[in-house]
N, C-alpha and C positions, 0 to 999 in steps of 0.2 A: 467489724464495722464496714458500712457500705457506702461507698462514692460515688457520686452520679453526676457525671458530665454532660450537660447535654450545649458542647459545642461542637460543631462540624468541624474546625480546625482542631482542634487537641482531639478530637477522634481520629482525624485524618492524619496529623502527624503524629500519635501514640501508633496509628496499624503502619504509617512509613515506618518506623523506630522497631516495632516489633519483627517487621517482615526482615527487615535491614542485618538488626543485630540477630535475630532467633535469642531473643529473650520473651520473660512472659511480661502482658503489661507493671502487673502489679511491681517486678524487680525494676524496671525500668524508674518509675514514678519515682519508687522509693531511692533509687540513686539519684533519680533529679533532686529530689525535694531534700536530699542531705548536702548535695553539693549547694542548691540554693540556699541553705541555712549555715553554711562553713562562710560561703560567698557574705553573706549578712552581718555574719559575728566580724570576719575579717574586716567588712568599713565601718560597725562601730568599733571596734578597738582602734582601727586607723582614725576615727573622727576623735576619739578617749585621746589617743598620744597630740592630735592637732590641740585639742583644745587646750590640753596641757601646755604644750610649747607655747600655746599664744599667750597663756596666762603667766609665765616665767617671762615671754618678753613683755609684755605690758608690766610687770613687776619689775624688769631692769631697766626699762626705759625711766619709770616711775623714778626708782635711787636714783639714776643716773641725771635727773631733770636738775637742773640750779634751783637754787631755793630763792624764790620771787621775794620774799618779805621774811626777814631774818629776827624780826619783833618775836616777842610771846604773844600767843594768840591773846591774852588777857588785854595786853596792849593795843592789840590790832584792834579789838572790839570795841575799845573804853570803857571798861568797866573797872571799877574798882575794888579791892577787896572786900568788900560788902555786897557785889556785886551790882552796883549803881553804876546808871550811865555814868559816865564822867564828864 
């Protein structure tokens, strides 16, 4: 497969990069683009463990809240076993 850049900056710092290191392009790209796909995986599993946490504490907050109206919902509604307003 064949890649074709045509920016004057990532030309220019792929030949500083090659001249630099004395690697060939292609080894370089391919250590970039694995580092930038470690770099990716590593902040969604960090965004996975956040969203977790927020969802545990929205769920202990939730237990933890006082209960506002201690009725059965059936109650609260008015309805009656029949299910008629009351």
């Amino acid at each position: 497969m064949s890649i074709t850049i045509d920016n004057a900056e990532v030309e220019a710092l792929l030949a500083d990069l090659t001249a630099t290191t004395h690697r060939a392009a292609p080894d370089l790209l391919l250590e970039l683009l694995r580092r930038e796909r470690a770099r990716v995986e590593e902040d969604r599993e960090h965004d996975r463990a956040a969203a977790i946490a927020s969802g545990r504490l929205l769920h202990e907050r939730w237990k933890a809240a006082a209960e506002v109206d201690p009725r059965p919902i059936e109650e609260i509604l008015a309805y009656d076993e029949n299910g008629l307003p009351v």
